[in-house]
N, C-alpha and C positions, 0 to 999 in steps of 0.2 A: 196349604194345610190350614183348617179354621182351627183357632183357638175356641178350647172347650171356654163357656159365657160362665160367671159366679152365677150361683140362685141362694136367694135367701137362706141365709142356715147352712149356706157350705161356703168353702175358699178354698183354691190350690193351696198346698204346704209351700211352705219359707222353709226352704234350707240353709246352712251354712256349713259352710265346709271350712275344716280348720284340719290344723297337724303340723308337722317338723317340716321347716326349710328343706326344697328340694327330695321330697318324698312323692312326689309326684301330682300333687294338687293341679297345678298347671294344666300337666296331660293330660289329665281325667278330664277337668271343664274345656277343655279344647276339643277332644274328642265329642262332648254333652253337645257343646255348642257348634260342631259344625255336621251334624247327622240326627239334631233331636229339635232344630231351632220353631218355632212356632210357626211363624211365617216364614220360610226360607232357608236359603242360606244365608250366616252370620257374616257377611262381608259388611253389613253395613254396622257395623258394632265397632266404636271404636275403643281406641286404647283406655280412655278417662272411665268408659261404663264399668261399673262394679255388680251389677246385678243385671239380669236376664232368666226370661222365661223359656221352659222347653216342653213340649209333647210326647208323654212316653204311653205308649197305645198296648194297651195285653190283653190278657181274654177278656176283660168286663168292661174294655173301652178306651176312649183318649182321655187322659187325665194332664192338667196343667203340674207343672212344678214352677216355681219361680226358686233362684241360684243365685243368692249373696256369695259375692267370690270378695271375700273379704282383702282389705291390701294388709295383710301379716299380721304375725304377731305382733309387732309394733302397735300395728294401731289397734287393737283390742288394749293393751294396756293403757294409751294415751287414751282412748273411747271409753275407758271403765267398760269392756266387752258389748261393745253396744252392737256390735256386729250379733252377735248370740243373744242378745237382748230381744230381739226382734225374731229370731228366727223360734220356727216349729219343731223342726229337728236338726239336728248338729250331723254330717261325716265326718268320722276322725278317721284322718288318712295316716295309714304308717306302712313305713316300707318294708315288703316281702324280704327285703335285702338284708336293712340295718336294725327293723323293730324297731321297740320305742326310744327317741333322744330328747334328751333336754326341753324341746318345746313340744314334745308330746307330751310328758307331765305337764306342762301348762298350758295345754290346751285342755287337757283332762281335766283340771283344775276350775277354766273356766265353763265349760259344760258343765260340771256338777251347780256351781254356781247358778249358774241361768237355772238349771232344774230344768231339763227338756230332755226326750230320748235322743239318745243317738246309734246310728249305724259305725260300723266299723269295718274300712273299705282299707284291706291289704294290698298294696299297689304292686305295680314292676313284678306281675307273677310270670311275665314273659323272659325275665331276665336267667341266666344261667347261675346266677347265686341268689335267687330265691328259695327262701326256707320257710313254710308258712307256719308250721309247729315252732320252729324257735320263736317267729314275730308274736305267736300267740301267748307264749313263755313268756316273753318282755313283758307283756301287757296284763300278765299275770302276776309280776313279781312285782308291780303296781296297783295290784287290787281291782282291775279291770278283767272280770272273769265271765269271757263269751263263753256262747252257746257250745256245749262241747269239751266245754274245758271246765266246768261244775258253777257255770251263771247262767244266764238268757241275757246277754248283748249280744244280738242280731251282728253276722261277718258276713262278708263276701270277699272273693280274691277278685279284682281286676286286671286290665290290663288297656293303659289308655292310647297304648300302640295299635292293639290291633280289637279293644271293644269285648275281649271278652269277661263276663262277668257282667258289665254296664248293665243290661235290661235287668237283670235278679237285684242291684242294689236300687234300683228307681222302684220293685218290686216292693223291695223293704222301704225306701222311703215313705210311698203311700199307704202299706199295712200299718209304720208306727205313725202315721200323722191321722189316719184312719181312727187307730185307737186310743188319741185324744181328743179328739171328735171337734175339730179346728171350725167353730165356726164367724158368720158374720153379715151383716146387714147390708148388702148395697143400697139400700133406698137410704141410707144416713148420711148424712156429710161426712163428707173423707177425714180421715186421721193416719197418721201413722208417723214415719221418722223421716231424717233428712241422713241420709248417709254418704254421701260424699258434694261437695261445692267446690268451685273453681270459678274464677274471674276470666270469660272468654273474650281476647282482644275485641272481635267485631260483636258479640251479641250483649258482652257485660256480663252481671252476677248469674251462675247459673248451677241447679241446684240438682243432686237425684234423689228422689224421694221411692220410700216402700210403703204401699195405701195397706195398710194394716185391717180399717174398717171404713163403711161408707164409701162414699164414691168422690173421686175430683171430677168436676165438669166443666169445660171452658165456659166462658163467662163470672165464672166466681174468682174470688181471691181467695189464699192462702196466705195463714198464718202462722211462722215458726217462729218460735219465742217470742222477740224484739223487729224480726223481719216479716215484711209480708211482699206478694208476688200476686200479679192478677195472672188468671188462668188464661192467656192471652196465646203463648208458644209454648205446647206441650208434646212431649215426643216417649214415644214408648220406648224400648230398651234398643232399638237396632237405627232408632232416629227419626223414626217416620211420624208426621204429626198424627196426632190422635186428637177426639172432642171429648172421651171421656175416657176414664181410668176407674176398675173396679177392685175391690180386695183383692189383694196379693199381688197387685202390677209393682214393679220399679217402673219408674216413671222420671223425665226429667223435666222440669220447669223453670224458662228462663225470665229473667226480671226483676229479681229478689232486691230491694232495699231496706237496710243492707245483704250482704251475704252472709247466710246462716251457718251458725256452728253446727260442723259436723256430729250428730247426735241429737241436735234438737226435736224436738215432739211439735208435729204441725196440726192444723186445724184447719176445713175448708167454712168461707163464712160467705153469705150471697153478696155482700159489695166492699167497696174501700173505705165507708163510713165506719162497718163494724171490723174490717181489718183494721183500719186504725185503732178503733177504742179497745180491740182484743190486746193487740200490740202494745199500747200502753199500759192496760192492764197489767200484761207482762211483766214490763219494766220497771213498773213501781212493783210489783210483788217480788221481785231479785233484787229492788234496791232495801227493802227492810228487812232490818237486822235481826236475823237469827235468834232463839231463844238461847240466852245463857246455860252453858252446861259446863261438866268436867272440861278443865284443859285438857288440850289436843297435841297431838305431836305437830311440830313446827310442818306448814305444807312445802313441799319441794317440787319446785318444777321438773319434770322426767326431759333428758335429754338424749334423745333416742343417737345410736350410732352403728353403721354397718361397716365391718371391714370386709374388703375384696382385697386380696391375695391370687398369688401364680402358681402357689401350692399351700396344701390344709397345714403344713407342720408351720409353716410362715404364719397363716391367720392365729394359730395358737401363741405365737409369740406377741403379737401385735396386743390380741387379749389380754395378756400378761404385762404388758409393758400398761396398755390403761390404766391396768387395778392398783398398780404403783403410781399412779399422777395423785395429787393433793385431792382431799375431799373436803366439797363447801355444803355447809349447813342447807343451804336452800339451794342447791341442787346435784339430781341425783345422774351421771351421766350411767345409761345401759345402752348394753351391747347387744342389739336385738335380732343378729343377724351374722354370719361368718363363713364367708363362700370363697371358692373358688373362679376365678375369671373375672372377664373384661364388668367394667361398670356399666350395669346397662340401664335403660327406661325404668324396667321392673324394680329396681333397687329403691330410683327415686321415688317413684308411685309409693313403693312399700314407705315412703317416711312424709309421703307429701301430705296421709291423712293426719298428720300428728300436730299436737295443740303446738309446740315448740319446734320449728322448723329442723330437718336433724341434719348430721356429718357423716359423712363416706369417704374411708379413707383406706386408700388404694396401695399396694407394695408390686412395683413391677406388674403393674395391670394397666390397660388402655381404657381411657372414657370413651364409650361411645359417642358419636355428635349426638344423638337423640335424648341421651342421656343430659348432655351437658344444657342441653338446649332447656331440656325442663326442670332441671336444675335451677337454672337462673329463673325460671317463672316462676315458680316453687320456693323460690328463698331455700334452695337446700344448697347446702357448703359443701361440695368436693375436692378431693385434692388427689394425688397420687406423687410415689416414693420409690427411691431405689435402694436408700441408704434409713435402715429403721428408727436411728439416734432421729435422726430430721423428723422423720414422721412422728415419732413421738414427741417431739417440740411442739411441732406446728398444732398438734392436738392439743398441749398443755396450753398453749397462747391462745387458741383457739375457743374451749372449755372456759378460761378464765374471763374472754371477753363475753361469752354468753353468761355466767355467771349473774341473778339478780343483783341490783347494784340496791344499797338504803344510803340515805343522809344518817350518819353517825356523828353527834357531839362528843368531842374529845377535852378533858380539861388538860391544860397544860398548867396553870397557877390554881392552885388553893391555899385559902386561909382562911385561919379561924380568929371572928368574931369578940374580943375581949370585951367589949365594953361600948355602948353608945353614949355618946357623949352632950351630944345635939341633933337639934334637929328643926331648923327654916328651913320655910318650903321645900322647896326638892332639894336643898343642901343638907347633907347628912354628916357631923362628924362624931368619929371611932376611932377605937384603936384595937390592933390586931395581932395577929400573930403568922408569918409566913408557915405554913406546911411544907408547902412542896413548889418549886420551880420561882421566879421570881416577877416581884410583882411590881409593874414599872406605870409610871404617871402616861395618863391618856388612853389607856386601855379600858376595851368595856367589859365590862365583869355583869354577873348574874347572883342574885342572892338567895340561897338555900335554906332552907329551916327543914327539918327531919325529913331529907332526900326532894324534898317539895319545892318548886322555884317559887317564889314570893316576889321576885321585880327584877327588872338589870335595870342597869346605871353607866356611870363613865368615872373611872377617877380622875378628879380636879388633882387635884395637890397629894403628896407623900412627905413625911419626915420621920428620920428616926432620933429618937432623945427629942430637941429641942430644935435639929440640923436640918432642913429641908432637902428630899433628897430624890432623887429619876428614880430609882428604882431599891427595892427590899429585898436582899438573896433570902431563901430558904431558913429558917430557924432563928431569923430574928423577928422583934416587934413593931409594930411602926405606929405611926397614926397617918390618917385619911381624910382626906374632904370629898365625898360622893355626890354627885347629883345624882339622885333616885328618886322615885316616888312610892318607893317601899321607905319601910320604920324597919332597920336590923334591931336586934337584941343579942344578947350575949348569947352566944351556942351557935347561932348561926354559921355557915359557910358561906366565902367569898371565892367563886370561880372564874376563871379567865377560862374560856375553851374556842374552840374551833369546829367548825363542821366541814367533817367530810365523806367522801361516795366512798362506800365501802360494800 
């Protein structure tokens, strides 16, 4: 089958598909992809690819679609939805069965957000507890009001078992991408995003891109953000090299130094002179500082986490037993995921896109080896439990090691400043007054004036009265011989502290 070519002024649509764990997204792009695939059959597609192009052919022709198969809700949050950011139109998948859950409003959420239409594909209508009036009820007592039901959101019922419904929702895709009139330039230099990277043992940093506009063409480099790649090893979505890539390809290119953040916006440029100076460019424009505005809420690193369970009333406890663990200012741990069965590949993928490598944490469930395997390449943390006290430990110890660490000064001695006395060279003497904790010869101290440090020093010498003495408890006076090369005055604070990881 030939892929339909881009012409100036049009593009296949970008879609994304998004919806609730387990509602059936899977099926559907599995189905897409092994009966709609461009060139072929999809056996040459492996597990890492997140996007793929397919051919759906009706009465006015072959029309391209390209299919962001986003890896979860997860990583739309840790992405700021950058999956949706890119796409043309959004499916929101919800099940014939269950209606909308939990991450159907937040999927809803982030489609409003992007501002893009969306289709709305009611899955498992094969199933024997399929109900398409109640699914559409759900989606109504959330202000989501299809066609039929007093809106125009475009539905269709599928079924990705046996295909039906599939050609009427590829139908609606191209009517709503149709009527936002999707277009773009192939004679331009490519642009578009990096949506997933991986560090491959034998080939190195290796990136998938979605060409938004213009075109990649081997011989050129690429440039995302800080990272650039010559167009040297380019493979279309099923792996096969490719010389050029036009609007709307997923595309992978290997090479990248370094390996780019997932989400970053790339640029094709004709050599490595102007990749480099684009690149630097970059870097100095993220290293200057932002204009002053309102304070902000402290940022929190998101710490994504899945539990897999041997049965759902189990995963609900496991919930519950988190939302009791300690909460840290600077980070936020979420629960972005809660299944049933063995731990598998797909889990870790769903957390492998996320800025903060996440935890999977098992009750009476087996890791798969494949799982475990990419686990460890992935920096993602797995564990599994029999006994729920353990597993809720090993979470809390767990949690608290990822937890941001800062250097924190602590005072342990303060005192106040009565009076200076003298003052050669860096010998300073005073006299004081203990506040808090005790204040002992040899120790180095820091000196205060209206919360502001002014100098440290070392204390020489202590006495109190007229008695030379190691050290001053708490509430009495003393005097002091400093070596500083601050001038104390009366008012000042004298601090002993410590610094530690907190």
């Amino acid at each position: 089958m030939t892929q339909p070519s881009a012409t100036s002024g049009s593009r296949p649509p970008i879609v994304a598909i998004v919806g609730h764990i387990d509602h059936g997204k899977s099926t559907l792009l599995d189905y897409i992809r092994n009966t709609k695939i461009v060139e072929g059959e999809a056996g040459g597609i492996t597990q890492h690819l997140s996007a793929y192009q397919a051919v759906h052919e009706n009465s006015t022709g072959k029309h391209a679609i390209t299919f962001l198969d986003t890896p979860g809700h997860a990583a739309f949050v840790g992405m700021r939805s950058r999956g949706l950011e890119v796409a043309d139109v959004a499916i929101l998948i919800v099940s014939a069965e269950e209606g909308s859950k939990i991450q159907t409003l937040e999927a809803i959420e982030l489609i409003k957000s992007a501002k893009i239409p969306f289709v709305v594909a009611f899955t498992k209508i094969d199933k024997p507890g399929a109900d398409l009036e109640r699914a559409k009820m759900s989606l109504l007592e959330h202000q989501v009001f299809v066609e039929g039901m007093g809106g125009d959101v475009p539905w269709v019922g599928v079924s990705g078992k046996t295909g039906e419904g599939i050609p009427e929702l590829l139908d609606l895709i191209l009517l709503s991408a149709e009527l936002e009139e999707i277009t773009a330039d192939p004679t331009l230099p490519g642009r578009g995003l990096v949506i997933e990277a991986h560090t491959e043992s034998k080939r190195g940093n290796t990136a998938m891109l979605i060409v938004l506009d213009g075109s990649v063409i081997s011989g050129k480099y690429v440039v995302a953000g800080e990272c650039i790649a010559p167009v040297r090893i380019m493979e279309n979505f099923l792996g096969k090299p490719i010389k050029e890539a036009v609007p709307s390809d997923p595309i992978r290119i290997v090479g990248f130094t370094p390996l780019p953040p997932v989400g970053t916006r790339f640029e094709v440029v004709e050599n490595k002179k102007l990749a480099e100076a684009a690149a630097a460019a970059n870097k100095n424009a993220k290293a200057k500082p932002e204009a002053t505005g309102p304070a902000e809420a402290t940022e929190r690193t998101v710490l994504p986490v899945i539990i897999k369970t041997d049965v759902a009333g189990t995963g609900e406890a496991v919930a519950h037993e988190i939302q009791k663990l300690p909460q840290h200012e600077k980070l936020e741990v979420r629960v972005i995921a809660r299944a049933v069965g063995a731990i598998s590949e797909g889990d870790v993928k769903m957390l492998a896109g996320s800025s903060t490598p996440g935890i999977i944490a098992g009750f009476n469930v087996k890791i798969e080896p494949a799982a475990r395997e990419l686990a460890e390449r992935q920096g993602v943390t797995v564990n599994t439990f029999d006994i729920i006290y353990k597993l809720t430990e090993w979470l809390e110890a767990t949690i608290e090691e990822r937890r941001p660490r800062e250097e924190v000064d602590e005072v342990k001695v303060r005192a106040a400043v009565l009076k200076c006395f003298s003052v050669q060279g860096n010998r300073v003497v005073l006299g004081g007054r203990v506040e808090e904790g005790t204040l002992t010869e040899g120790q180095e101290v820091r000196l205060v004036r209206r919360e502001e440090e002014i100098g440290r020093g070392k204390i020489i010498s202590l006495q109190t009265g007229k008695t030379p003495a190691k050290k001053v408890e708490a509430g009495s006076e003393f005097g002091a011989m400093l070596k500083t090369d601050a001038i104390p005055a009366s008012g000042d604070k004298i601090e002993v502290y410590t610094t530690v990881i907190k």
